[in-house]
C-alpha positions in Angstrom: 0.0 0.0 0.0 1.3 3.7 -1.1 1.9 5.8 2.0 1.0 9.7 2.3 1.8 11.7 5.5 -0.6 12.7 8.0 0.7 15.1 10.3 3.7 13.0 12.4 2.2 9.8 10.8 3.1 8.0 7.6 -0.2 6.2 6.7 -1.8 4.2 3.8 -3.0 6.3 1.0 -6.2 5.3 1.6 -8.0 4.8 5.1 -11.0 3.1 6.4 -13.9 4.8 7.5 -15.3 2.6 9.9 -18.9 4.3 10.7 -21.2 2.2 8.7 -20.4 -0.5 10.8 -22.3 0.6 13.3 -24.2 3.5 12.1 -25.9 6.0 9.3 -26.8 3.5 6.7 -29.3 1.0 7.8 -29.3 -1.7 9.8 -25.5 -2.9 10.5 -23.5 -5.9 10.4 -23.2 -8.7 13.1 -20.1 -8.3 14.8 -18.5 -11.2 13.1 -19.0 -9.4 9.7 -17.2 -6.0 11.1 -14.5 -8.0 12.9 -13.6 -9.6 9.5 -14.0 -6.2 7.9 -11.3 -4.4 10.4 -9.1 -7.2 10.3 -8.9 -7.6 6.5 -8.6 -4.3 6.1 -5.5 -4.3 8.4 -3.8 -7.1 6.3 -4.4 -5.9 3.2 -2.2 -2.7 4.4 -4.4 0.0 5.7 -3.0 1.7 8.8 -5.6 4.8 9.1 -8.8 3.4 10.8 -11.4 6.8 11.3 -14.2 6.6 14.1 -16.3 9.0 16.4 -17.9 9.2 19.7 -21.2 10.0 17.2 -21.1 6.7 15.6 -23.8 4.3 17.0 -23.3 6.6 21.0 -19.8 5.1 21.4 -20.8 1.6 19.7 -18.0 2.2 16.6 -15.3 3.2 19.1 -16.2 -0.4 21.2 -16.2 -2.4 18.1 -12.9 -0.7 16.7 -11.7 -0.9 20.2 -12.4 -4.3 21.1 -11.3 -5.7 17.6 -7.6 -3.7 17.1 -6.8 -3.4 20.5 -4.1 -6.2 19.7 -2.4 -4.4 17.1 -2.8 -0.9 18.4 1.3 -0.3 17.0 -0.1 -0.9 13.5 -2.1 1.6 12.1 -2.9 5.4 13.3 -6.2 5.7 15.2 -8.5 8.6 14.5 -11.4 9.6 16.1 -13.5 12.7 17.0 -15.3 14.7 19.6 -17.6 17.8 19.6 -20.7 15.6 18.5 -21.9 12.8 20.5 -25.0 11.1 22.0 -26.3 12.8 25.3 -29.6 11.8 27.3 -31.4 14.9 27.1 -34.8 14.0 28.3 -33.4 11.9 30.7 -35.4 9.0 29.7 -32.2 6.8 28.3 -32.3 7.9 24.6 -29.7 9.4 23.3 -30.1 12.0 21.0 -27.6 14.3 18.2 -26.4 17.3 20.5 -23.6 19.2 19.1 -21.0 20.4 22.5 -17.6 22.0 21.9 -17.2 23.3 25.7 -13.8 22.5 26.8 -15.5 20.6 30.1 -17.9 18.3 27.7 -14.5 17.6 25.3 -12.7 16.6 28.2 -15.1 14.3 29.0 -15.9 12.9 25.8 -11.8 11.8 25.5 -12.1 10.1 28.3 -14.9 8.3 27.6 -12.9 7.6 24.4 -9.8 6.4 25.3 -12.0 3.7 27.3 -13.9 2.2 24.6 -10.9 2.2 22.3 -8.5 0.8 24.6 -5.9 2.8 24.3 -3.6 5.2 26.5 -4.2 7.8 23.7 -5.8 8.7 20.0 -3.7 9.8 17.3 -5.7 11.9 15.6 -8.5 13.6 17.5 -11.1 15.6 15.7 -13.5 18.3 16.5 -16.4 16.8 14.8 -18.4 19.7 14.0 -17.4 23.3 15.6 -20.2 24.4 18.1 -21.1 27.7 16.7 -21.7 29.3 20.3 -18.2 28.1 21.7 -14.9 30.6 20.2 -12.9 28.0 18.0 -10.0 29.0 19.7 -11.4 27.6 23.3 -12.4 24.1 21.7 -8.8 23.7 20.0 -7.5 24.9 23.2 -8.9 22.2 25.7 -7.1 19.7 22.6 -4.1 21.5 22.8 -4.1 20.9 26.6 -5.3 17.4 25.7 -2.4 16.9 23.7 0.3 18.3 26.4 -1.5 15.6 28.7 -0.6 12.7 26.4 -4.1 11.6 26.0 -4.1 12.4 22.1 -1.0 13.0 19.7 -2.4 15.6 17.0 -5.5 17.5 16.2 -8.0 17.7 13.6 -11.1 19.9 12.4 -14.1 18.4 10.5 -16.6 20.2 8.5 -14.8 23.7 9.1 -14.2 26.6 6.6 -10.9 28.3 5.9 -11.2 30.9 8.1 -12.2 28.8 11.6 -9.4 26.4 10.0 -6.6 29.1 10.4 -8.0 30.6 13.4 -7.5 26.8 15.0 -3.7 26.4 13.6 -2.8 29.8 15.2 -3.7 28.3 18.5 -1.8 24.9 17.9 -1.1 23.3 14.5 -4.2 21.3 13.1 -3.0 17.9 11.7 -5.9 17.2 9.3 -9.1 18.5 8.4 -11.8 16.1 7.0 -14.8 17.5 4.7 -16.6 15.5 2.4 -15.1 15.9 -1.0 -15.6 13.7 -4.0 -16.4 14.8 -7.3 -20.1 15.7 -6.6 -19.4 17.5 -3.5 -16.3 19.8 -4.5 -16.9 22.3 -1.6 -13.6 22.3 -0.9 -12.5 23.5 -3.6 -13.6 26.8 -2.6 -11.3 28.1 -0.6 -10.2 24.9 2.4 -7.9 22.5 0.2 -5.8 26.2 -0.6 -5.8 26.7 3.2 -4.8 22.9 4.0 -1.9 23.3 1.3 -0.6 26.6 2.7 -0.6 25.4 6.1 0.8 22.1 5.8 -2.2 20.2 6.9 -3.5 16.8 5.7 -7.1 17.0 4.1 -9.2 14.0 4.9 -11.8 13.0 2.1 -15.0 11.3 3.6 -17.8 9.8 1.1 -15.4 9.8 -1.6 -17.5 7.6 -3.5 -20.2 10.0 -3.0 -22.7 7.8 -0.6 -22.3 5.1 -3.0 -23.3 7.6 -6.3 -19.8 6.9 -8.1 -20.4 2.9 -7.4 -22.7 3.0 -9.9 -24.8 0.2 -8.1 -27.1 3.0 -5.9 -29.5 3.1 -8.8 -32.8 3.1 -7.1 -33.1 5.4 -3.8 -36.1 3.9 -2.7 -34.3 0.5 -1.9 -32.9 2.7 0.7 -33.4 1.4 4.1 -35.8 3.4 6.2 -33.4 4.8 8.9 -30.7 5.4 6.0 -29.3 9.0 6.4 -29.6 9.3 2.5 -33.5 9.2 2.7 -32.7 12.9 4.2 -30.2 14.5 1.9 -31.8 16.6 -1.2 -29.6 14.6 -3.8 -31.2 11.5 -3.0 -34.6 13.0 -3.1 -36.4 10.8 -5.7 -36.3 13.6 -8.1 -33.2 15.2 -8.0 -31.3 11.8 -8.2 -33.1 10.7 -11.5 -31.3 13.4 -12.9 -28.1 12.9 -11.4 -28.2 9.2 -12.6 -28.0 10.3 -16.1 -24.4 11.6 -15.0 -23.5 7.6 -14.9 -23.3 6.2 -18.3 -20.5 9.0 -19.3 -18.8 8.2 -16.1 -18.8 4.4 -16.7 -17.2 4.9 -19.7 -14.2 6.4 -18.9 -13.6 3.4 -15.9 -14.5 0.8 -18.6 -11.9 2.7 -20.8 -9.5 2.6 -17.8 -10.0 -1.0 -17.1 -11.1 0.1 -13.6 -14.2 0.1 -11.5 -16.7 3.3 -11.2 -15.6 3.2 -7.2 -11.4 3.0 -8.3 -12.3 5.7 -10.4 -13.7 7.8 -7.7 -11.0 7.6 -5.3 -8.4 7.7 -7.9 -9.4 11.3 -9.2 -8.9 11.9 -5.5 -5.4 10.7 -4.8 -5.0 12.1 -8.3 -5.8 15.4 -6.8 -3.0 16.4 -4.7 -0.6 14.6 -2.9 -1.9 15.5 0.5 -5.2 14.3 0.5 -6.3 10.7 1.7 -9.6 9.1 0.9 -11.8 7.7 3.8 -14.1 5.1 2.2 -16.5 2.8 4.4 -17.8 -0.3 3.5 -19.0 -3.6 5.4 -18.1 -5.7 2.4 -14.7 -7.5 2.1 -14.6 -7.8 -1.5 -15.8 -3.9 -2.0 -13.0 -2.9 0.7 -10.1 -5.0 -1.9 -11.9 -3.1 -4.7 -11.6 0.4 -2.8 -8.1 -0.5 -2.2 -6.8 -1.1 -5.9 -7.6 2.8 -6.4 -4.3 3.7 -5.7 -2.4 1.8 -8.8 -4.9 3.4 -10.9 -3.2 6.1 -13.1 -4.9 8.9 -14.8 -3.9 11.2 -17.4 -4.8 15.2 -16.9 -6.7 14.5 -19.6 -8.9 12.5 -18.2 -9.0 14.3 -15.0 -10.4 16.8 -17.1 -13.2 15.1 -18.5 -14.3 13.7 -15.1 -14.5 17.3 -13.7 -16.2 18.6 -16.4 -18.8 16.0 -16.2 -19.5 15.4 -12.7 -19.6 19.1 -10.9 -21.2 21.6 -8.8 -23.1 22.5 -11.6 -23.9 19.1 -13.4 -25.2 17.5 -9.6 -29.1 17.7 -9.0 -29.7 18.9 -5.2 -27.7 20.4 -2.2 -25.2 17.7 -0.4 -27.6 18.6 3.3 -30.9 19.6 4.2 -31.4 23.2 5.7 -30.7 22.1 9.4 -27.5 20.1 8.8 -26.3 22.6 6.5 -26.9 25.3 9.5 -24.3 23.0 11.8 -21.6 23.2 9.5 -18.7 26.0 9.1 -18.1 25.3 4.9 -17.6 27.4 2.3 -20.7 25.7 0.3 -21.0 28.6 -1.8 -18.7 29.7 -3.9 -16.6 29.9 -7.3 -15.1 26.2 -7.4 -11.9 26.2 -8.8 -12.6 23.5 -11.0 -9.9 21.7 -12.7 -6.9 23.8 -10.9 -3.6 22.2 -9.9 -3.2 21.7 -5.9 0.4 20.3 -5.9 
């Protein structure tokens, strides 16, 4: 497996985004089927496993916890804080609250670092930046987190270019991860120059676009009831019918390539720049060795050039949130994408 820096880690150009074993996209796998995932994933070379406190209320940290634990010295371990589950009504269900205080971070490590099984996280994101708490307090509690050993670097998620420097002037950010693929080139706008500038690792998750660029996602109504897609504009019935006539042009060029339409996806990506790593999920061992053959994928700028003029901010049908997810993150999601330019 290729290797591409993250922060004071060397890690494998493409990680594993391990939420949909335990959360977001219907009903998950037994254990068994996630143990196998994690562990296959491990010997076929991946050594950046990404979690959250959000993920199933703690359940993804246990599994990923419980599973690794054994061979915590081989691969970097990334999760996140700022977003977890919290009994609000006090009637023991947990609900989405969104918490940056420096007390509730605090807590949320520890609680952590006990479900992982480990004396300390890697990489520790702020999840999503709670809008009523200064930036610089919330980086500051994981600075003092990092002088304390309990984590080694620190990352933002969903954050714009501005939050993202006022973070690094308090202590360097490691990695930021957004959402990027190429139907959701937000961060283009104005966050992948900022990562560059600063030195800082950007994190790509659903770079296969929620299963879009698989090509196999053809009918959204197959879509399991408590999938998060049911909730997202581009899977509205509607808008995707017209974003499925994106496919067939797409398809060709991976057939053309002698790749897959999910290769293709992450390829473009590693294509990209040198300092952004793919996160894709999957609970399927034969899709995970798929994901993983991206990186000895070659493209041509030509070809990097039909796939952005095809698949774009203006050829995708529908915003990437709805109105109240969109209000909880700090993204540029408006914009002039720089479509096309270089970002080595």
């Amino acid at each position: 497996m290729q290797t591409r820096q993250l922060g004071e880690f060397k890690v494998s150009a493409i990680g594993l985004g391990c939420m949909n074993l335990s959360h977001a996209y219907g009903s998950p796998p037994t254990f068994e089927v996630a143990e196998r995932l994690l562990l296959s994933a491990l010997d076929a070379g991946v050594t950046l496993f990404d979690t959250a406190a959000l993920y199933g209320f703690g359940v993804n940290e246990t599994l990923v916890g419980k599973v690794l634990k054994p061979h915590r010295q081989k691969f970097t371990l990334a999760s996140k804080c700022g977003m977890q589950g919290v009994d609000v009504a006090g009637d023991g269900k947990l609900v989405r609250v969104i918490d940056g205080r420096p007390e509730t971070i605090k807590k949320t490590c520890e609680d952590s670092l006990r479900r992982l099984q480990t004396d300390v996280i890697d990489l520790y994101y702020l999840h999503r930046w709670d809008k009523r708490v200064p930036i610089e307090d919330s980086v500051g509690v994981l600075s003092d987190l990092v002088r304390k050993g309990h984590i080694c670097s620190i990352g933002l998620s969903e954050v714009s270019a501005t939050t993202l420097r006022k973070a690094h002037a308090v202590h360097p950010i490691a990695a930021v991860q957004t959402e990027y693929s190429l139907w959701t080139r937000n961060p283009e706008i104005a966050v992948l120059d900022a990562c560059h500038a600063l030195g800082v690792t950007f994190v790509a998750f659903s770079p296969v676009a929620r299963a879009f660029l698989c090509g196999t996602l053809t009918d959204v109504g197959t879509l399991d009831a408590k999938d998060i897609r049911r909730g997202m504009p581009r899977f509205a019935p509607d808008h995707y019918a017209a974003n499925l006539k994106l496919l067939p042009g797409y398809r060709a060029i991976a057939d053309g390539l002698g790749c897959t339409p999910a290769q293709l996806a992450l390829a473009w990506l590693l294509h990209r720049a040198p300092y952004i790593i793919p996160i894709p999920g999957t609970t399927n061992i034969a899709h995970l060795r798929e994901d993983l053959g991206a990186a000895d994928v070659r493209l041509s700028a030509d070809v990097m050039s039909r796939l952005e003029g095809l698949i774009n901010s203006s050829t995708v049908h529908g915003e990437r949130y709805n109105a109240q997810s969109a209000s909880e993150v700090d993204t540029e999601e408006f914009g002039d994408v720089k479509s096309g330019a270089s970002l080595n």
